[in-house]
C-alpha positions as CSV (number, residue, x, y, z in Angstrom):
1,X,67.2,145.0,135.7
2,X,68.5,147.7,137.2
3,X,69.6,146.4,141.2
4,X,69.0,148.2,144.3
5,X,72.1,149.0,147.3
6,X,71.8,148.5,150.4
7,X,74.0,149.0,153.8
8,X,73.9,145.2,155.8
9,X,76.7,145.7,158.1
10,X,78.6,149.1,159.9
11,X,81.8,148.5,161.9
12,X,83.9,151.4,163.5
13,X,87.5,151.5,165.6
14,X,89.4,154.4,167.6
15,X,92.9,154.2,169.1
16,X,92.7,153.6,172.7
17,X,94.6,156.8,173.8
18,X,91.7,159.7,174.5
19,X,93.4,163.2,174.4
20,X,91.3,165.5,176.0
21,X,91.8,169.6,175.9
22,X,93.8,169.9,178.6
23,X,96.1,167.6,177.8
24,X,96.4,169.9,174.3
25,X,96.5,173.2,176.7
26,X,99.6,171.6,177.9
27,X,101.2,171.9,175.4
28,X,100.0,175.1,173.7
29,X,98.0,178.2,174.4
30,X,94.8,177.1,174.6
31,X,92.3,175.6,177.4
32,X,89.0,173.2,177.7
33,X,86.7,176.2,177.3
34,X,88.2,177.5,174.5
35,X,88.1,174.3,172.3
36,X,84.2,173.5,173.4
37,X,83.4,177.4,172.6
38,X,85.1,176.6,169.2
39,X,83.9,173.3,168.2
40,X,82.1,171.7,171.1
41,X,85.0,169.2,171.2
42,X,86.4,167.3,174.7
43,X,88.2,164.8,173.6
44,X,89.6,162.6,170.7
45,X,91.7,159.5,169.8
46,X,95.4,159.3,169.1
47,X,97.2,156.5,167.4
48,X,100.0,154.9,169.7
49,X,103.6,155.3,168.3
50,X,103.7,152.3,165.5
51,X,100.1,152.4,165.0
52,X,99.0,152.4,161.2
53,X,95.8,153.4,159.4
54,X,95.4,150.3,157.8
55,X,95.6,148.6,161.7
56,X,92.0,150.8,162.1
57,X,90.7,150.3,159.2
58,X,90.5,146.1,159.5
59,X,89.0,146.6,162.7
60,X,86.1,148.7,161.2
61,X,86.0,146.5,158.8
62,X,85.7,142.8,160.6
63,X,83.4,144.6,162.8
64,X,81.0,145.5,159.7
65,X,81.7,142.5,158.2
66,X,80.2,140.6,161.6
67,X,77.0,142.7,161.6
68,X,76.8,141.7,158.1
69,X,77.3,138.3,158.8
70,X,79.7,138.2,156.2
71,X,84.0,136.9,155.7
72,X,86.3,139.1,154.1
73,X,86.5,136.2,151.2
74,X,82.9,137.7,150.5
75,X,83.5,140.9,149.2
76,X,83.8,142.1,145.4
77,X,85.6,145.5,146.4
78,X,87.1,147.6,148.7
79,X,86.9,151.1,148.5
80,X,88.9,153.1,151.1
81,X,88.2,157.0,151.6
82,X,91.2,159.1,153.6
83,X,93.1,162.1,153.4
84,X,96.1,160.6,155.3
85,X,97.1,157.6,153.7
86,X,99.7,155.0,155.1
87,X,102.0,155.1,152.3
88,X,102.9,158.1,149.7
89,X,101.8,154.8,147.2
90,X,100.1,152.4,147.1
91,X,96.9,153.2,148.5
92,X,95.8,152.6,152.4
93,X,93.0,150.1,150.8
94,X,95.9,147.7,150.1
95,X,97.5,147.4,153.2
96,X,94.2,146.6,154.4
97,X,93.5,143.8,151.4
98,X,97.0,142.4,152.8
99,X,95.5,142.6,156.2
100,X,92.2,140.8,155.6
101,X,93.8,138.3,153.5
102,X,92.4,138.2,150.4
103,X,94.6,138.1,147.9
104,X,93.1,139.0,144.5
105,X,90.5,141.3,145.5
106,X,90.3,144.8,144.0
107,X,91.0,148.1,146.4
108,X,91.3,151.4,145.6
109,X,91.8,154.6,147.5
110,X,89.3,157.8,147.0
111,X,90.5,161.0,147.8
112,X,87.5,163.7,148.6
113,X,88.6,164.3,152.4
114,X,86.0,164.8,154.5
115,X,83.0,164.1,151.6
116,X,85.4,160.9,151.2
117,X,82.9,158.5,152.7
118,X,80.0,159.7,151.0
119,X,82.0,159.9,147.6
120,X,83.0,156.4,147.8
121,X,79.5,155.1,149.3
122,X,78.1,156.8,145.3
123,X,80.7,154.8,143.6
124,X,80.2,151.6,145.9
125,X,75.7,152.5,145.1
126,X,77.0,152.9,141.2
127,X,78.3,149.2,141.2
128,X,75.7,147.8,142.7
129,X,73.2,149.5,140.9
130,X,74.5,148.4,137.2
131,X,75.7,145.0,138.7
132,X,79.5,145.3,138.2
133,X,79.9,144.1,141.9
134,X,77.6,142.4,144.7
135,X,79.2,143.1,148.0
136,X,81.6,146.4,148.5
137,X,83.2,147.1,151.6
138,X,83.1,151.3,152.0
139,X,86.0,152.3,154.4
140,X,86.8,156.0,155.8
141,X,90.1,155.6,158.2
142,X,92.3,159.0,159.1
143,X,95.5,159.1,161.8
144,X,95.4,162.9,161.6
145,X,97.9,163.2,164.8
146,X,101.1,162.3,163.1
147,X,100.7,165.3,161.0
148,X,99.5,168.3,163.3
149,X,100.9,171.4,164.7
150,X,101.1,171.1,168.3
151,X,102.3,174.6,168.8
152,X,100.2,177.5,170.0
153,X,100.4,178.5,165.9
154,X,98.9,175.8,164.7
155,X,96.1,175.4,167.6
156,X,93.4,176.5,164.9
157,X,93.2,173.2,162.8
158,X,94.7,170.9,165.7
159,X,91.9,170.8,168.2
160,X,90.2,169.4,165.8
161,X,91.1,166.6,164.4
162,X,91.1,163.0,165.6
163,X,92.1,159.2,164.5
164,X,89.9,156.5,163.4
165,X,88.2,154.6,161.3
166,X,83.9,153.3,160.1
167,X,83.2,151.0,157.6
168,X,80.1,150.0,156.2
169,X,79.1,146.7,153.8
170,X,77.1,147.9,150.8
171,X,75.1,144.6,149.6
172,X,72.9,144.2,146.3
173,X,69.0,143.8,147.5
174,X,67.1,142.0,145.0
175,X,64.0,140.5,147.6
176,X,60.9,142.2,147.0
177,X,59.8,143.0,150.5
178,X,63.3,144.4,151.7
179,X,62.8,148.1,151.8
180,X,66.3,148.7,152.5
181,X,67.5,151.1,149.7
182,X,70.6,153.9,149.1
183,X,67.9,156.1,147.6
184,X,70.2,159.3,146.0
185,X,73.2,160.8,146.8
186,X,74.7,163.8,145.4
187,X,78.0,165.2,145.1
188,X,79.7,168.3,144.7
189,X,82.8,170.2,144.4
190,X,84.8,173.6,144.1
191,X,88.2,173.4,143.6
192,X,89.0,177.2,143.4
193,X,88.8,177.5,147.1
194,X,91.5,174.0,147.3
195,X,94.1,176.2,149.4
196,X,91.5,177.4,152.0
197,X,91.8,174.3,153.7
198,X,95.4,171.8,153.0
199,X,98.0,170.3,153.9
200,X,100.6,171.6,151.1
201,X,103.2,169.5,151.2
202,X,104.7,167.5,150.8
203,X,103.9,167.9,147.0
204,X,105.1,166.8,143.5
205,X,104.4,170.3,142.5
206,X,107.2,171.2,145.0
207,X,111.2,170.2,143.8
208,X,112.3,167.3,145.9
209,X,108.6,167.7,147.5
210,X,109.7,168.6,150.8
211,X,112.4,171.1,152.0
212,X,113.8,171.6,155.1
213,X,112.7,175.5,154.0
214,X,109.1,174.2,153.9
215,X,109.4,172.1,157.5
216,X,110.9,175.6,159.0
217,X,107.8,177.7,157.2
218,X,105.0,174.7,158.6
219,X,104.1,174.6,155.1
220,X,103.5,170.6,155.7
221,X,100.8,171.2,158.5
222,X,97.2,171.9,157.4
223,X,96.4,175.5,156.8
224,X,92.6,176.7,157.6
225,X,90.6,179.7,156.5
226,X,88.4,178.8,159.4
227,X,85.5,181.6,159.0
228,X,86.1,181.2,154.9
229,X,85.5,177.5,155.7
230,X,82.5,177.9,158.2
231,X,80.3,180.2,155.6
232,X,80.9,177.8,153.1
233,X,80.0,175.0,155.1
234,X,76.3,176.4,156.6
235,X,75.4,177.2,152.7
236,X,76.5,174.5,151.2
237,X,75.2,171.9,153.4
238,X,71.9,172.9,153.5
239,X,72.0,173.3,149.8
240,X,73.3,169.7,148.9
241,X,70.7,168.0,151.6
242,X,67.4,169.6,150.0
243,X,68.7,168.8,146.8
244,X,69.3,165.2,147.2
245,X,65.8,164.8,149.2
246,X,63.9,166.2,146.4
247,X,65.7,163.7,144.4
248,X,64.6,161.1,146.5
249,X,60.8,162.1,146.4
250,X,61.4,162.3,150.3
251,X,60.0,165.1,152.5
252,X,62.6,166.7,155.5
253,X,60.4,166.2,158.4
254,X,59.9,162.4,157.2
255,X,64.0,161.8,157.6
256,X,64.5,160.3,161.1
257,X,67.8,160.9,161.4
258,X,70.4,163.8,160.0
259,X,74.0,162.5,160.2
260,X,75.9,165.9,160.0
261,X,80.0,165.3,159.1
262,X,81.5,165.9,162.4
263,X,83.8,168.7,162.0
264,X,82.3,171.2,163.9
265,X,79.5,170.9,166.4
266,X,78.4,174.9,165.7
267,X,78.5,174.5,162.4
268,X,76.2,171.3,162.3
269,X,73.7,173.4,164.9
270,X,73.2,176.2,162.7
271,X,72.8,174.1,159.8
272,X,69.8,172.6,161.7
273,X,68.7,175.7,162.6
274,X,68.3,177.1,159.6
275,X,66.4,174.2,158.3
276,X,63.9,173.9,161.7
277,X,65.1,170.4,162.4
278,X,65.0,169.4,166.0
279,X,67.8,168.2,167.6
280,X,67.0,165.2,168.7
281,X,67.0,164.3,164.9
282,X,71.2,165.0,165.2
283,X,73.2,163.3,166.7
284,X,76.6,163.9,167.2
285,X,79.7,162.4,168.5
286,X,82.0,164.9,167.6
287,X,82.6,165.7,171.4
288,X,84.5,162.5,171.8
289,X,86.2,162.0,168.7
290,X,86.4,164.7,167.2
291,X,86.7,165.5,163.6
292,X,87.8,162.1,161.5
293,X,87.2,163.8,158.3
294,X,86.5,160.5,155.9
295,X,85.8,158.5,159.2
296,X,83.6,160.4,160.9
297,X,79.9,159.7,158.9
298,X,80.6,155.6,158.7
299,X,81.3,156.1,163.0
300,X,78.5,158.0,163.6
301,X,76.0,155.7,161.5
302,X,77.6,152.9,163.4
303,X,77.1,154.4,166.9
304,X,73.2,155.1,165.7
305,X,72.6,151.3,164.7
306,X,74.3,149.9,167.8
307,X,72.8,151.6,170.0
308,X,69.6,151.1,168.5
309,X,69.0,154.8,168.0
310,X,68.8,153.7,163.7
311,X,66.0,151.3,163.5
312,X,65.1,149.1,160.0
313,X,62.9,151.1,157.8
314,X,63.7,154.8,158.9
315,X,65.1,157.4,156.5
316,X,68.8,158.5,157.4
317,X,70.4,161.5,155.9
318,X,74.3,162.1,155.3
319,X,75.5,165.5,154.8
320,X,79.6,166.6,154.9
321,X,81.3,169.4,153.3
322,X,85.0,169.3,153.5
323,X,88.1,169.9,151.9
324,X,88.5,170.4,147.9
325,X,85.6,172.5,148.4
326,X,83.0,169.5,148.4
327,X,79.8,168.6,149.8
328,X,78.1,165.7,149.6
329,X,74.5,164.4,151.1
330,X,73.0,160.7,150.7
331,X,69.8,159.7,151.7
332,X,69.2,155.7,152.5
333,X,66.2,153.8,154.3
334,X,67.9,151.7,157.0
């Protein structure tokens, strides 16, 4: 019998420190206005000197855990999504097994940067589904400020980004009247567009992988095509959410809520534009944090259910595009 996957718990964790724009127009050419214009962003969280990804990632993850009602000794599997890991090797997720304390269990890392949440929330649904494991822990965690530009040529990509972590508990639901259901997700990819949006090195394509030819050139900062990467995004995203709804059997004006990847708050408007949903149906928290890349779904959902925003029984859509190319969307009754 085939099972069915279900989110229980969501947990989420920022750095205390909030930069705002004007802190970042210190320190290059830019100012508040410009930066809201751009991306509707005021503020984000920075990491304090010392602090690690994996230090975020167990406290989105005891906080999920506790809304599941669940210990860390109850989980099957972690599955971590970033694009910043802690450690060249091994994987983030294992600094966070260490942290959790429990020894034994399996972790992996999954690379699809921004998608990375969604990605791994498919593989967490796949395991459940064919009843390899029972409870999965689904992590996103970034520090993106240790690795920025904070010169006035590098402005572009560094307004944007932010540090933190979501985590969400993805639980087998065998009882007949629990309605609670990851209903389809679908994924996507592109690679011949990889080097409109990276961070090139350091790299093992690269001799010694990093030069101090490379540091002088920035070559180790990310790099953004940002109009390349805006038309992508407003096709794609659209695209991959009416595909995975008519996979679902699910109508778009019977999802309650749209949970947009929080890169750019223009680029989510216009995707709901073009698709006539209102926007009290999307809610955003980009504003504040900023964009966490593999973070940012698993925070917003989090946000929505705490608040009470998310109630049991409504249909929530997930829909990134990010890095790679990819573009993901998952639709789940809550």
């Amino acid at each position: 019998m085939t099972l069915r996957a279900r989110i229980t718990g969501t947990g989420m964790l920022v750095p205390e420190r909030v930069v705002t724009n004007d802190d970042l127009a210190e320190l290059m050419d830019t100012s508040d206005e410009w930066i809201r214009q751009r991306s509707g962003i005021a503020t984000r969280h920075y990491v304090a000197d010392g602090q690690v990804p994996s230090e975020l990632a167990v406290g989105a993850t005891r906080n999920a855990l506790d809304a599941a009602g669940l210990d860390p000794a109850d989980l099957d599997c972690i599955i971590l999504a970033t694009l910043s890991a802690e450690a060249d090797f091994p994987g983030t997720s294992f600094f966070l097994q260490q942290r959790l304390g429990v020894e034994g269990l399996p972790c992996f890392d999954l690379r699809a940067q921004c998608s990375g949440f969604v990605y791994a929330l498919s593989v967490a649904n796949a395991f459940v589904r064919s009843g390899v494991y029972r409870r999965i822990l689904v992590a996103g965690c970034e520090v993106h400020s240790t690795g920025l530009d904070f010169s006035t040529e590098g402005r572009d990509v560094t307004v944007l980004f932010g540090d933190g972590s979501g985590a969400v508990v993805v639980e087998a639901n065998d009882e007949p009247g629990d309605t609670s259901e990851i209903l389809e997700v679908r994924l996507h990819a592109q690679g011949e567009y990889a080097d409109k949006l990276w961070v090139e090195a350091p790299s093992s394509a690269i001799p010694r992988r990093i030069t101090p030819e490379l540091m002088a050139e920035k070559r180790h900062f990310p790099r953004m095509q940002g109009r390349f990467v805006f038309k992508h995004a407003v096709t794609r995203m659209p695209e991959v959410l009416l595909e995975t709804l008519g996979a679902a059997s699910v109508k778009l004006e019977d999802v309650d809520h749209f949970l947009f990847h929080q890169a750019n708050l223009r680029i989510n408007e216009y995707v709901a534009q073009q698709l006539e949903i209102p926007p009290e149906k999307c809610p955003n928290n980009i504003d504040r944090f900023g964009n966490c890349s593999a973070a940012s779904i698993p925070m917003l959902l989090d946000e929505n259910v705490r608040s009470g925003r998310i109630e049991r029984g409504q249909l929530v859509a997930m829909t990134t595009f990010g890095s790679g190319f990819s573009w993901t969307s998952a639709i789940l009754r809550w």
